[in-house]
N, C-alpha and C positions, 0 to 999 in steps of 0.2 A: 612681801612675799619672798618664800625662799624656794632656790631650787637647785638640784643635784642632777649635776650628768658623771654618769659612767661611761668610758669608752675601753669596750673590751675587746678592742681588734685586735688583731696581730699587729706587732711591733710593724712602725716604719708603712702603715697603711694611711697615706697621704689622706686620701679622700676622706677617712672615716676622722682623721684631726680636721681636715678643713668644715666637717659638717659641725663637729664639734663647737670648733672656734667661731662658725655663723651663728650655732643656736644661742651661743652663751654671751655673745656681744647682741643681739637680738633683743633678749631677756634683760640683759642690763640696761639697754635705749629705753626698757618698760619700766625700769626700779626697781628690778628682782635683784637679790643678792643671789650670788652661786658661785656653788663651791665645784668643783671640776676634779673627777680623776682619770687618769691615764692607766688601765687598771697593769699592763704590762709595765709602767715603770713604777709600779708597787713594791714596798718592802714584805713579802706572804714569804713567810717557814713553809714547813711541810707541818703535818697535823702530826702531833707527838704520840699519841695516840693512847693518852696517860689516863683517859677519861672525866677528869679533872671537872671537865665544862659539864658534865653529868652529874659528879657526886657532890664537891666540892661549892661552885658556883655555876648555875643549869645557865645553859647557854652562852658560857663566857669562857672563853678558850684563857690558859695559861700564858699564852706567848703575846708578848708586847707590836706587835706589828699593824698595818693598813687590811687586817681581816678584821679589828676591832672599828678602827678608821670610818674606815667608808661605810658600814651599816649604820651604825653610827648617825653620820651626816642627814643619808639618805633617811633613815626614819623620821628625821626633825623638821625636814622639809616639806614643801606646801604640794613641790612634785618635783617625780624622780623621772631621767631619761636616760635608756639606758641604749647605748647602740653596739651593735656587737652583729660578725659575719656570723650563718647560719650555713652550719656543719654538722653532718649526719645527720639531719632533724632536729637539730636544737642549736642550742646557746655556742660556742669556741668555747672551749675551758678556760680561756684566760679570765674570761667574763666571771664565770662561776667563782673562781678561785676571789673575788672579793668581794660575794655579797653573799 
């Protein structure tokens, strides 16, 4: 079995790595491989905004980076978790910005 965590907290948010670093040692005691992102210390551009991933190739951005990455990962996977603080009624941006 595979599995994918995302952690999209704010940089430097002890607790949300330490939950992290539980689930995923956890998972490996069961035989699950997992792959682990840190979504802030991600390599993400800004969106070029060239349309590219519309005309060219639909759903596939131009730029080489962990916006490719991590979706990626997580769709190959058996399950994804994704932990991230809840600001203005949703997700942190940092979260979004890599899936």
């Amino acid at each position: 079995m595979r599995a994918v965590i995302v952690d999209g907290s704010r940089d430097g948010a002890r607790h949300s790595r330490a939950a992290c670093d539980l689930i995923e040692e956890e998972l490996r005691r069961n035989g699950w491989e997992v792959d682990s992102y840190a979504i802030g210390d991600q390599d993400e551009g800004t969106v070029p905004g060239c349309f590219r991933c519309w005309i060219e190739h639909p759903g596939l951005c131009t730029r080489q980076d962990s916006g490719r990455t991590v979706p990626a990962t997580y769709v190959r996977g058996d399950v994804a978790i994704f932990l991230s603080p809840v600001s203005g009624g949703g997700m942190f941006i940092a979260r979004k910005k890599g899936t």
